[in-house]
MMTF fields as JSON, N, C-alpha, C and O atoms, coordinates in Angstrom:
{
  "mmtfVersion": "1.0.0",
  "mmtfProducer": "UNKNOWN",
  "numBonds": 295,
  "numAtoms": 296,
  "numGroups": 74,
  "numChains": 1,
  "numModels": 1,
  "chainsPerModel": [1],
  "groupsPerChain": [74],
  "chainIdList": ["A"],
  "bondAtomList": [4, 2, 8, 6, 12, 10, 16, 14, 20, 18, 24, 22, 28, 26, 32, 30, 36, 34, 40, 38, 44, 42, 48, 46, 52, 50, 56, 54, 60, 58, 64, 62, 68, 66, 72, 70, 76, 74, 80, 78, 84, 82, 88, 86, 92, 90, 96, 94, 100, 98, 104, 102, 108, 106, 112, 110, 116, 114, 120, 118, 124, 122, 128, 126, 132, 130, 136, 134, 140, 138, 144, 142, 148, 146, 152, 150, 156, 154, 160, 158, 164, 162, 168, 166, 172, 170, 176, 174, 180, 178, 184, 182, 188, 186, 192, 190, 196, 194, 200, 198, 204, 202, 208, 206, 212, 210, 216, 214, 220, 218, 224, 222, 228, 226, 232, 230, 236, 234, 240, 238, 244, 242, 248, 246, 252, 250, 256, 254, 260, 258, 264, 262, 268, 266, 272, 270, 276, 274, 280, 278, 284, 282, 288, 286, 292, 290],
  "bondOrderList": [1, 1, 1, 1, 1, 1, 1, 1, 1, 1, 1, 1, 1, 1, 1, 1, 1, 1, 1, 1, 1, 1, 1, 1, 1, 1, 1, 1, 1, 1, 1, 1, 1, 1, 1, 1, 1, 1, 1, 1, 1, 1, 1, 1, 1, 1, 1, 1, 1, 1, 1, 1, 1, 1, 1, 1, 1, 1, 1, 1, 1, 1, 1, 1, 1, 1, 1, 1, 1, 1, 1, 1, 1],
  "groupList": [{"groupName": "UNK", "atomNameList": ["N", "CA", "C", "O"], "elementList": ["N", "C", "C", "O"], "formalChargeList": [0, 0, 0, 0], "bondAtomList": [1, 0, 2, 1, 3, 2], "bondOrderList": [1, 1, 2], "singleLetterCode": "X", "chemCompType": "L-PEPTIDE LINKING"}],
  "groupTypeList": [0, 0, 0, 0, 0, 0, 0, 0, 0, 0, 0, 0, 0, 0, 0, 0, 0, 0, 0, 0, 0, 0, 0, 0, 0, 0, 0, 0, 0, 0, 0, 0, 0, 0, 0, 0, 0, 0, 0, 0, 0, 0, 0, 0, 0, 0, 0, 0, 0, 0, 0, 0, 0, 0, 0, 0, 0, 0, 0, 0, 0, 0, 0, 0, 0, 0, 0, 0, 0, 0, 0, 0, 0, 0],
  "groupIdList": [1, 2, 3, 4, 5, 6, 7, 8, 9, 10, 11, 12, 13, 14, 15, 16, 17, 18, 19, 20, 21, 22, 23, 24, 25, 26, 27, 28, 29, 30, 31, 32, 33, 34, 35, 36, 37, 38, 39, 40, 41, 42, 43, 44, 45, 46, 47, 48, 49, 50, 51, 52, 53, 54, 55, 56, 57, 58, 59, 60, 61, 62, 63, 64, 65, 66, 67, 68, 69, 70, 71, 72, 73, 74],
  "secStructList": [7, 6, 6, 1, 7, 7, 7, 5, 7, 1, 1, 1, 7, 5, 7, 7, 1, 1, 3, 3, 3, 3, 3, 1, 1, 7, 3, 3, 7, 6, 6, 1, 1, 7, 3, 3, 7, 6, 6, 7, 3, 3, 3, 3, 3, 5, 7, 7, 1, 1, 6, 6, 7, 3, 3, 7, 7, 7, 1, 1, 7, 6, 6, 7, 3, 3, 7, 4, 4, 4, 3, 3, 3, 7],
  "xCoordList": [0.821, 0.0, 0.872, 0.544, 1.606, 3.028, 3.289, 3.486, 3.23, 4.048, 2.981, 2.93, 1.568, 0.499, 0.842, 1.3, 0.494, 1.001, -0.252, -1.463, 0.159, -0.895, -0.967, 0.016, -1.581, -1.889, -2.622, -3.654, -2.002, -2.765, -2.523, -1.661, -3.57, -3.992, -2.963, -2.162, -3.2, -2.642, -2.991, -2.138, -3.664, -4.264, -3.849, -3.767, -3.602, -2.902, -3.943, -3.602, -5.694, -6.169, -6.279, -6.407, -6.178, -5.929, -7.056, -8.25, -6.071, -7.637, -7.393, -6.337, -8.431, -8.985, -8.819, -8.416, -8.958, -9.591, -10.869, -11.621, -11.19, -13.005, -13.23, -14.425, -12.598, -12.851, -13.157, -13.121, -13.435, -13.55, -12.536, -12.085, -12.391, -11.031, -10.936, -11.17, -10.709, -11.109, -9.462, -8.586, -9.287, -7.578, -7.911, -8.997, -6.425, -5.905, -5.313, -5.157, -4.763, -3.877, -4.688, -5.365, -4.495, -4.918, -3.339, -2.278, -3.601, -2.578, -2.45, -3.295, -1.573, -1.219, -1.334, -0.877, -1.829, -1.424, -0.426, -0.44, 0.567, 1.329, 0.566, -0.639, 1.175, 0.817, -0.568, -0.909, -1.26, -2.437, -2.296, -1.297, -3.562, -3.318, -4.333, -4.813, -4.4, -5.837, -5.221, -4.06, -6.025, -5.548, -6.518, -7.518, -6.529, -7.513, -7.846, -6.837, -8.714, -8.598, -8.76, -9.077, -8.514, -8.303, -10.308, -11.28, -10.019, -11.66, -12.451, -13.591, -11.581, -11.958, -12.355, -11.43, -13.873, -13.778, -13.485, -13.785, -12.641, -12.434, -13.16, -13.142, -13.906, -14.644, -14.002, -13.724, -13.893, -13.262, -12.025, -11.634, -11.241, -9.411, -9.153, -9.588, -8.48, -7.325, -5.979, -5.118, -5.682, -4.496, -3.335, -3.552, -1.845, -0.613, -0.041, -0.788, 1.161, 1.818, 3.178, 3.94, 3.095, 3.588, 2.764, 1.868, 3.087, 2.145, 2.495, 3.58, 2.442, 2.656, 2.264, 2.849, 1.442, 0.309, -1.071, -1.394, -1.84, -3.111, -3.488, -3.169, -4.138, -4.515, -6.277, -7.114, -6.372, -8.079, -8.214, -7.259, -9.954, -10.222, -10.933, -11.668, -10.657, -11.275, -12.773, -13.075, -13.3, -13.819, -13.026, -13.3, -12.017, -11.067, -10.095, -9.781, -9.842, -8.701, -8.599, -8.58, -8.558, -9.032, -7.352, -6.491, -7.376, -5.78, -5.0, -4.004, -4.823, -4.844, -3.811, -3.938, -2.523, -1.851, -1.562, -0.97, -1.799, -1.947, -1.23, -1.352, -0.402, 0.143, -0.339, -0.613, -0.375, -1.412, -0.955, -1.661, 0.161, 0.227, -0.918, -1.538, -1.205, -2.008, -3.808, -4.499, -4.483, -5.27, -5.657, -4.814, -7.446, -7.378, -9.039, -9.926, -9.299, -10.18, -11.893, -12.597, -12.108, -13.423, -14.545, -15.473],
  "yCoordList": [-1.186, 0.0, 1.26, 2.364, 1.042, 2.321, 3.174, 4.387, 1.916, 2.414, 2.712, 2.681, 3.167, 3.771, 5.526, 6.364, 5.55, 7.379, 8.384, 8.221, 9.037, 10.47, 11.462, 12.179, 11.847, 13.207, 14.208, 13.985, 15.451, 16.903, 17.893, 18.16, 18.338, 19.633, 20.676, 20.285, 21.97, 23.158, 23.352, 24.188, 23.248, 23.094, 22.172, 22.466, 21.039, 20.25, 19.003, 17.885, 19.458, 18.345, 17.126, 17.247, 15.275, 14.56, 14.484, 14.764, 13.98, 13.374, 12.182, 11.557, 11.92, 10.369, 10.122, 11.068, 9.44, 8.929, 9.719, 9.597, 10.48, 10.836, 12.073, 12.285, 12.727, 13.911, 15.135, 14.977, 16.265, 17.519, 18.411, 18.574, 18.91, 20.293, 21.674, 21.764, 22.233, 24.047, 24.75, 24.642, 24.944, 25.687, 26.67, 27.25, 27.03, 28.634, 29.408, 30.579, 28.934, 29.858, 29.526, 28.511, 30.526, 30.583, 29.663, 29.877, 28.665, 28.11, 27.803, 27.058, 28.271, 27.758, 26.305, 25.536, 25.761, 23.969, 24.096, 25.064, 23.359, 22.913, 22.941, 22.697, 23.183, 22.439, 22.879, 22.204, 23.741, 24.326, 25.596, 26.077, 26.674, 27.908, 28.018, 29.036, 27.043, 26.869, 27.785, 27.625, 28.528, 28.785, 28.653, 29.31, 27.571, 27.509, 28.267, 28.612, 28.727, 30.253, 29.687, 28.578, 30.547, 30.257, 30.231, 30.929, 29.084, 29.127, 27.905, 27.602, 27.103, 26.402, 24.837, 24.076, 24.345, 23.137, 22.251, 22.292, 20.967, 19.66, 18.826, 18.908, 17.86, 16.599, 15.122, 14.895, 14.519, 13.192, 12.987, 12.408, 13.47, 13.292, 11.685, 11.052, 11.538, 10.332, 10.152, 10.293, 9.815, 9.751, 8.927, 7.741, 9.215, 9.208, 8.151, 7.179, 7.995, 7.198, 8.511, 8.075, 10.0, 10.886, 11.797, 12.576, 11.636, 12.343, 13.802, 13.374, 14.78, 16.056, 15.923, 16.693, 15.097, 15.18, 14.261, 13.503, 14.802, 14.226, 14.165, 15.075, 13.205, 13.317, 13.419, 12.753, 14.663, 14.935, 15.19, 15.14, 15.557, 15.83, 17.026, 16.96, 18.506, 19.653, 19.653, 18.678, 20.546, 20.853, 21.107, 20.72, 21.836, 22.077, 20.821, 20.341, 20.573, 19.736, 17.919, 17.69, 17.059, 15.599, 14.816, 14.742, 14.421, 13.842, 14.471, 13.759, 15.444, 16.438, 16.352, 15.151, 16.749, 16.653, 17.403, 18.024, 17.988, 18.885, 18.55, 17.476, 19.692, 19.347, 20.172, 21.37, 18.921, 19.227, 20.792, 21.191, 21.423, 23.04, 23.718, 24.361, 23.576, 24.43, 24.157, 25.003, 23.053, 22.556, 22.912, 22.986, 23.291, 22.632, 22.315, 22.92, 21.322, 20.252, 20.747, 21.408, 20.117, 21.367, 21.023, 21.81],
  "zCoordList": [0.0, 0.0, 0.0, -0.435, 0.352, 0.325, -0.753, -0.833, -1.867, -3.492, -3.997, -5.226, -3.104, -4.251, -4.406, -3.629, -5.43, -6.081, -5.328, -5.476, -4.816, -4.129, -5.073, -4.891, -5.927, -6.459, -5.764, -5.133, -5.908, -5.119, -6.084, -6.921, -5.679, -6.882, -5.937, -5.087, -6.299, -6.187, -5.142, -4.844, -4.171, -2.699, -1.606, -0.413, -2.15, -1.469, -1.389, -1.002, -1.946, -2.128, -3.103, -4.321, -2.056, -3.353, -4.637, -4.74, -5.505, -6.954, -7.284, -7.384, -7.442, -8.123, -9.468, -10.144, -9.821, -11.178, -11.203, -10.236, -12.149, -12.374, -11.498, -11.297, -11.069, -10.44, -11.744, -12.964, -11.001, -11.695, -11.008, -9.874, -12.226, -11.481, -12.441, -13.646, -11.935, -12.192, -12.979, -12.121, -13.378, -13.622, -13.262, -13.26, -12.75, -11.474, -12.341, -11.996, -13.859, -14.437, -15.888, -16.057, -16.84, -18.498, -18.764, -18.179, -19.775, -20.076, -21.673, -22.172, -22.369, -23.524, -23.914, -23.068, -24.979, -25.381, -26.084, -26.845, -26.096, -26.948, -28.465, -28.533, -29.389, -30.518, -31.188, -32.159, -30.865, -30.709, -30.711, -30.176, -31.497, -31.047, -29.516, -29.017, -29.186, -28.56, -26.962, -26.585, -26.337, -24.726, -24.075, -24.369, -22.752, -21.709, -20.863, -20.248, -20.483, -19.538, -17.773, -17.342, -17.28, -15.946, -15.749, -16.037, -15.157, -14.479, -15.11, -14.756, -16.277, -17.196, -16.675, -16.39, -16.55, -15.717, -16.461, -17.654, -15.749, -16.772, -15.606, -14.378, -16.667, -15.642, -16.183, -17.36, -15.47, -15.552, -15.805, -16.818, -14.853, -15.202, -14.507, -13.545, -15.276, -15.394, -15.094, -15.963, -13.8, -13.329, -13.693, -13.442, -14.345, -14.626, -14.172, -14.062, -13.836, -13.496, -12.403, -11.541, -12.805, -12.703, -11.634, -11.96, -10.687, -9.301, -10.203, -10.598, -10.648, -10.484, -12.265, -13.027, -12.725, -13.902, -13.605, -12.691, -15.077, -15.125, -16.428, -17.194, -16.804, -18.358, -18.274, -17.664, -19.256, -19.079, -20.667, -21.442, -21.145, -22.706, -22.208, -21.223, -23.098, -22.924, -24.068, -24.756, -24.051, -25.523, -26.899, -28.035, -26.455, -27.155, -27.496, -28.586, -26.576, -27.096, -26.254, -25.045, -27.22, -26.381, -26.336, -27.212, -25.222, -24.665, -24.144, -24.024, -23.728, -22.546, -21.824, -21.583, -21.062, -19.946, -19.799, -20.681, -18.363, -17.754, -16.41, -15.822, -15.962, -14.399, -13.251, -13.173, -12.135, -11.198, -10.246, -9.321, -10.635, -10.269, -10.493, -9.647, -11.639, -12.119, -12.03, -12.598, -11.361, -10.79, -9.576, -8.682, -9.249, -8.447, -8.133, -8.734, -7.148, -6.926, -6.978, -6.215, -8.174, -7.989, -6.959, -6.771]
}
């Protein structure tokens, strides 16, 4: 039970699999002219293998990784 991975948003609270989460900052995508604005909800994130990411699908943009700084627990 030790070697299980803890993810925390920008708050310090953990996430699940399937949570919702809010972004704290407007963020550029890679590869995209696309920019997410701060306030932007994502529902159903998918947790990494990388405590300090998350993989979610926006409207904008589907396959998503995003790091959990910039999160937080909606």
């Amino acid at each position: 039970m030790s070697d299980e991975i803890v993810v925390r948003d920008a708050n310090g609270a953990q996430l699940h699999d399937g949570d919702s989460v809010t972004l704290i900052k407007d963020l550029k995508v890679k590869g995209t002219s696309e920019t997410l604005k701060r306030g932007t909800l994502v529902k159903g994130i998918r947790l990494t293998d990388n405590p300090g990411e998350i993989e979610c699908n926006t409207k904008q943009v589907k396959g998503l990784v995003l790091k959990t700084e910039f999160l937080k627990k909606a």
